[in-house]
C-alpha positions as semicolon CSV with decimal commas, in nm:
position;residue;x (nm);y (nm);z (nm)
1;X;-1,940;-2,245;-4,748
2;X;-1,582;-2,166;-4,653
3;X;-1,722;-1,877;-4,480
4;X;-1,957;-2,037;-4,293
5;X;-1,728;-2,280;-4,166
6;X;-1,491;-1,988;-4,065
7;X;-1,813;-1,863;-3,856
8;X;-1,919;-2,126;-3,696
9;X;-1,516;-2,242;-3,594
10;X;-1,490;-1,910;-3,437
11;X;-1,830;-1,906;-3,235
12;X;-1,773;-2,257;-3,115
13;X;-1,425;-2,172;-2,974
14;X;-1,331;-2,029;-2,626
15;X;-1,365;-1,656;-2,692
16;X;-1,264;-1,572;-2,415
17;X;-0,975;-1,697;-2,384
18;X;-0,649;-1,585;-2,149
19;X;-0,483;-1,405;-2,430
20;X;-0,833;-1,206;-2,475
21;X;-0,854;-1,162;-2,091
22;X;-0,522;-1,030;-2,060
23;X;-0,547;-0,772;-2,357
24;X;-0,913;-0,670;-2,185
25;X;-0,697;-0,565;-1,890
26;X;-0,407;-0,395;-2,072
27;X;-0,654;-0,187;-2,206
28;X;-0,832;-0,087;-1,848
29;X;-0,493;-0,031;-1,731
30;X;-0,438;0,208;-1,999
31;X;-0,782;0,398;-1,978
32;X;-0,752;0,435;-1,556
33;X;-0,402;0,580;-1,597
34;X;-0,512;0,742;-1,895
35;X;-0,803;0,937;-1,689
36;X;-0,596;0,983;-1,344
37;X;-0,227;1,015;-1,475
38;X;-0,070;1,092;-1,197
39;X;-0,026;0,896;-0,887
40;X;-0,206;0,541;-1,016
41;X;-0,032;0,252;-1,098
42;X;-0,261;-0,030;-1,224
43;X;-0,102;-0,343;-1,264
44;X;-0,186;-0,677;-1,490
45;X;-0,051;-1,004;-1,333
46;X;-0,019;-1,389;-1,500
47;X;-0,073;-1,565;-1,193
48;X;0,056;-1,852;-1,427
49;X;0,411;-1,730;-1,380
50;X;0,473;-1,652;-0,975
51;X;0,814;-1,543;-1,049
52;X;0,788;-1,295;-1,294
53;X;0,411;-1,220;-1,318
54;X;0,350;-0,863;-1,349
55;X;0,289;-0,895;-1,725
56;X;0,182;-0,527;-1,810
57;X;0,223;-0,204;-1,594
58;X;0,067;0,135;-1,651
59;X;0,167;0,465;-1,467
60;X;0,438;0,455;-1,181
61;X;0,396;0,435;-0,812
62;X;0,583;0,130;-0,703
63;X;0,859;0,157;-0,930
64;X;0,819;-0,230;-1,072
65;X;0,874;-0,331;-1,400
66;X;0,726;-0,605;-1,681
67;X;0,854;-0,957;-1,512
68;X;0,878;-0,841;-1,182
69;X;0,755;-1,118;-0,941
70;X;0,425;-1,185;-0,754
71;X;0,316;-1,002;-0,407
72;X;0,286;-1,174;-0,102
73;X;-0,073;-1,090;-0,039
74;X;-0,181;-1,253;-0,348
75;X;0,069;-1,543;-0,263
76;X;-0,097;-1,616;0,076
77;X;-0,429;-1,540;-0,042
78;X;-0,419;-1,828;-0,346
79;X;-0,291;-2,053;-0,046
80;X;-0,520;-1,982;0,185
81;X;-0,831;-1,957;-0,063
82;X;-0,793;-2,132;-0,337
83;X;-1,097;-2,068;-0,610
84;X;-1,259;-1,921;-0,337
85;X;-1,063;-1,661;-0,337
86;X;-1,196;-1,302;-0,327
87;X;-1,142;-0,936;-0,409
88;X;-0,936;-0,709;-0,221
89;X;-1,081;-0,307;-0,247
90;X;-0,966;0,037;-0,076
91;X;-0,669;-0,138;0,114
92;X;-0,366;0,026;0,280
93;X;-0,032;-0,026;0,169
94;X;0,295;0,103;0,185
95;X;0,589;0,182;-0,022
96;X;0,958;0,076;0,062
97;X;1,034;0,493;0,091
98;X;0,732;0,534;0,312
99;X;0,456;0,672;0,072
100;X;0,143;0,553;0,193
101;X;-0,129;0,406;-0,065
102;X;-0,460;0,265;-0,099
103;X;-0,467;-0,041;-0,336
104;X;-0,736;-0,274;-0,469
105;X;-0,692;-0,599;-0,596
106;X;-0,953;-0,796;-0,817
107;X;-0,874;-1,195;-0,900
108;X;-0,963;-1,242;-1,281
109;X;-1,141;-1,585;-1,358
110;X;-1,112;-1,750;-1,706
111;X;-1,451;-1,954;-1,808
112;X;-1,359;-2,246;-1,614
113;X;-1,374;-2,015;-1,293
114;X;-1,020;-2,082;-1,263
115;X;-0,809;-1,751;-1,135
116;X;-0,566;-1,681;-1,422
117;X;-0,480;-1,295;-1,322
118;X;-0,488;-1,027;-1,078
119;X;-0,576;-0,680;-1,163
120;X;-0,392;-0,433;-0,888
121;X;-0,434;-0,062;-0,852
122;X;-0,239;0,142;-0,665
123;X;-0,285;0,519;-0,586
124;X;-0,063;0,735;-0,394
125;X;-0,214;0,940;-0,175
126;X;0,084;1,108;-0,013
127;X;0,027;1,406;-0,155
128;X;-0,324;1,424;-0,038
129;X;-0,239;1,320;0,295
130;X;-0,019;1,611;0,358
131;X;-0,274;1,826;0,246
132;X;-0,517;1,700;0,457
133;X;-0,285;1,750;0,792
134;X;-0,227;2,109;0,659
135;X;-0,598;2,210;0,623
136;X;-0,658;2,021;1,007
137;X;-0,453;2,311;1,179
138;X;-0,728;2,525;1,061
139;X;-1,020;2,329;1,132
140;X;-0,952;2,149;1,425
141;X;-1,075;2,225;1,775
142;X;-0,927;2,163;2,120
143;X;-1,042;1,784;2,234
144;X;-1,264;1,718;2,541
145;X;-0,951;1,584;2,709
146;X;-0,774;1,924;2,781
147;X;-0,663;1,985;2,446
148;X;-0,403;1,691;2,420
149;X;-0,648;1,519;2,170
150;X;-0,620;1,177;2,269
151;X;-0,756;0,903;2,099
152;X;-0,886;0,512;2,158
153;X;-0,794;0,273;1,908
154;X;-1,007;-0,083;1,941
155;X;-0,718;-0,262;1,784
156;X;-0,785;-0,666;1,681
157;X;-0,375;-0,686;1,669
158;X;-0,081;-0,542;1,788
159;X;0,040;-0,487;1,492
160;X;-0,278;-0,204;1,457
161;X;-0,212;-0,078;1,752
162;X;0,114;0,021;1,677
163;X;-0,001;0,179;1,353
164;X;-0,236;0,360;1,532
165;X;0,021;0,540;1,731
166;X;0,193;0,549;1,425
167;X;-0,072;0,778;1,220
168;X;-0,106;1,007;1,576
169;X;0,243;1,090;1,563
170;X;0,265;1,128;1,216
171;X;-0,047;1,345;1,244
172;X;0,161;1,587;1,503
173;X;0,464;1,642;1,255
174;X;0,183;1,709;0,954
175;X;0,368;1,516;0,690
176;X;0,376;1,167;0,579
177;X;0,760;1,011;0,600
178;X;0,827;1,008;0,251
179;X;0,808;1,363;0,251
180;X;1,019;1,461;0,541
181;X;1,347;1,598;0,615
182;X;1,581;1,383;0,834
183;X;1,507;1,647;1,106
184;X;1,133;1,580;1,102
185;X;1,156;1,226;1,067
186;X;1,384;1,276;1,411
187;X;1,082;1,448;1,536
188;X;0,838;1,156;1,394
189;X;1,070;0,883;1,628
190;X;1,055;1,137;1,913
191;X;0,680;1,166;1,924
192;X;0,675;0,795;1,924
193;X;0,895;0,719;2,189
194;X;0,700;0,967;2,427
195;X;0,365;0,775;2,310
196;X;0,573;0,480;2,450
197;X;0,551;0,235;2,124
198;X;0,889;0,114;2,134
199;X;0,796;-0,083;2,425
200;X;0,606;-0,282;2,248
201;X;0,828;-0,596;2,103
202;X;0,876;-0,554;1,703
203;X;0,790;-0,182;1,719
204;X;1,095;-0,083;1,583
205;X;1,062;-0,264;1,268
206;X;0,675;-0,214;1,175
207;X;0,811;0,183;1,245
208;X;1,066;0,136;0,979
209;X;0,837;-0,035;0,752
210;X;0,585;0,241;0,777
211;X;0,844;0,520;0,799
212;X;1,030;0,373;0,487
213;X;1,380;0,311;0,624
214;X;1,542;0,054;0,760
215;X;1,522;-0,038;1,184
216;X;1,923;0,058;1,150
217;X;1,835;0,423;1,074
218;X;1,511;0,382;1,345
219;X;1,750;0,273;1,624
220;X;2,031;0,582;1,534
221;X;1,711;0,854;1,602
222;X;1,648;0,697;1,873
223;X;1,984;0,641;2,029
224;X;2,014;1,003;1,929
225;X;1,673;1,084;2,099
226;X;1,761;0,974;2,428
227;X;2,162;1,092;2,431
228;X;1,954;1,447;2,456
229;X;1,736;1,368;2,707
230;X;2,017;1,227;2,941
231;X;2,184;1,571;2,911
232;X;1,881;1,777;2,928
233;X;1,859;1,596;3,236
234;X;2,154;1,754;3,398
């Protein structure tokens, strides 16, 4: 009988409850990282706790730790959507040091269909990135356009159009910022100014964001920049 009673106490409760949800997705966090070690990052927020939510971490990309706070995406998108909220896949990001990533965020429900967590992963691809530019000397061909390759970008924003110049000029040096020396990150700003970007109002600090510096150290290249030009001039 006492048996029995055990059973049918723990069939009647809420299996699935958040403590059972959130040790589901400790344990995907560990497998992901455990199959791609290096460059993932999958992270386990308690959307209960804003200010310190990240609740479990596996791998290292971001550099965050257990009871770091909330991200601003998932901050507007609760606002914004509510329980309607959906998942976020194959987005890009970017790192304070300029490392670029893709990142996917899925919104965990409890059985209520209320959203009690968000499962984040994060993968550097950097690395891959450089790679990529590296194996395009080789493979690319002069453009219809005289060889100076441009390209349109349909841009819904300003803000994309400015990282579309952004991703040419990085293309040019053949590095992503976090991996380049002061001298090509010079060159990165110099390539931007000719593609004429920092006429655009707020380039400066989207290129700083995306660069992975602050518009201090954007605005010294550039002074720089042009204090060459006006004596090449002469």
């Amino acid at each position: 009988m006492k048996k029995q009673a055990e059973k049918e106490k723990f069939e009647n409760r809420e299996y699935f409850d958040n403590e059972f949800i959130f040790s589901m997705l400790e344990q995907l966090c560990d497998a992901l990282v455990g199959t791609f070690p290096r460059n993932l990052e999958v992270v386990v927020h308690d959307l209960s706790q804003p200010q310190k939510s990240i609740r479990y971490i596996a791998g290292d990309v971001t550099h965050r730790k257990v009871g770091g706070p909330v991200t601003d995406m998932v901050v507007k998108a609760l606002h914004q959507e509510g329980r309607e909220i959906h998942d976020r896949h194959n987005y890009k990001t970017n790192t304070k040091d300029g490392r670029v990533l893709k990142s996917t965020t899925s919104f965990i429900r409890d059985p209520k269909g209320e959203v009690v967590a968000a499962f984040c992963i994060n993968f550097d691809m950097t690395d891959y990135l450089n790679a990529t530019h590296a194996i395009e000397i080789f493979a690319s061909t002069a453009s219809l356009f005289n060889g100076q390759g441009k390209v349109e970008t349909f841009a819904s924003s300003i803000t994309e159009t400015i990282e579309a110049l952004f991703e040419q000029a990085v293309a040019k040096v053949g590095k992503q910022p976090a991996s380049m020396s002061t001298d090509e990150k010079i060159e990165l700003v110099k390539e931007l100014e000719i593609s004429g970007v920092f006429q655009i109002k707020g380039a400066v600090d989207q290129v700083a964001l995306f660069m992975g510096v602050s518009k201090y150290t954007v605005y010294n290249y550039l002074k720089k920049i042009r204090m060459e030009q006006d004596i090449n001039r002469f």
